[in-house]
N, C-alpha and C positions, 0 to 999 in steps of 0.2 A: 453387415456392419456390427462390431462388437464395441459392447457400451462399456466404458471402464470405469471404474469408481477409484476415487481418489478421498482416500481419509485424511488428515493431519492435526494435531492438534489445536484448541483454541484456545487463548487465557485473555483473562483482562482485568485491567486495571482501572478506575474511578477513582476522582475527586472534583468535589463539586458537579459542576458542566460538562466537566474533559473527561471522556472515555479513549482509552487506549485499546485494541483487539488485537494484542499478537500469537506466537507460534509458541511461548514459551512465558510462563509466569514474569521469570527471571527477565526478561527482555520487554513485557508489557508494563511493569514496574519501572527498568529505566530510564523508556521514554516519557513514561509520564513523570516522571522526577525531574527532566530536561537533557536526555541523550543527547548524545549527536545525529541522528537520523537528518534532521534536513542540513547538514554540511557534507551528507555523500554527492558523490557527481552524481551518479543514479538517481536519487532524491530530487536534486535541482533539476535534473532533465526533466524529468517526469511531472515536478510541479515548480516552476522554475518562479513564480510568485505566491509564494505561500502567505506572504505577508497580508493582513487584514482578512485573513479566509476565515468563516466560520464553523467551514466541515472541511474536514482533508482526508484523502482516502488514498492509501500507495501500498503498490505492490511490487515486490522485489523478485520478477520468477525464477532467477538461478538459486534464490534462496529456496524458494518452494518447492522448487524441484527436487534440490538435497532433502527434502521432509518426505518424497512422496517414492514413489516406485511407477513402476512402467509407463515412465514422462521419457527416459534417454533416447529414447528411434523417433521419435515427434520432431520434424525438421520445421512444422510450422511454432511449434513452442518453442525450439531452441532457438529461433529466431527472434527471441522477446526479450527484452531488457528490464524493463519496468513499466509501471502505468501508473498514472497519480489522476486524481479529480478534486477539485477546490470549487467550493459555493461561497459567494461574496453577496452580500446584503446590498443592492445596488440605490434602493430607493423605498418609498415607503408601498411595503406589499410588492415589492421590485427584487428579484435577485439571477444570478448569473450563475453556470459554473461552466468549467471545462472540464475536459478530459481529454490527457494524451497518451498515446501508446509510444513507447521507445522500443526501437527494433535494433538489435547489434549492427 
């Protein structure tokens, strides 16, 4: 079995609380300015209530894929859509999250 390494870039964005982690400066800046990121279907599948969250975590794999090299023969990754996970503060010393995978 041969192990592959996948590089890509990281950048990120802060203000105050809110940390942004994306692929590209330009893109970690404008979702923290207020993109549109949670008005993609993608988005909403993947975390379909983002509302009142106070961690959000989304991954977009056709995008990543275009960042990365020897992903295209992987029928199980081509198989992926995206995946989101949201932690909500449910009670005191109380919290929840999810996580879901979207498959095309």
């Amino acid at each position: 079995m041969s192990k592959k390494t996948v590089r890509m870039p990281i950048a990120k964005a802060k203000d105050g609380d809110t940390l942004v982690v994306a692929t590209s400066q330009e893109y970690a800046d404008a979702v923290l300015k207020g993109g549109n990121l949670g008005g993609t279907e993608a988005f909403k599948q993947a975390i379909p209530d983002a509302e009142g969250a106070v961690m959000l975590g989304y991954v977009d794999f056709p995008a990543v894929k275009s960042l990365t090299r020897g992903m295209g023969d992987d029928q199980d990754y081509n198989a992926l859509r995206s995946a989101g996970i949201a932690s909500r503060i449910t009670g005191d010393g109380e919290a929840e999250f999810t996580l879901r995978v979207v498959v095309k």
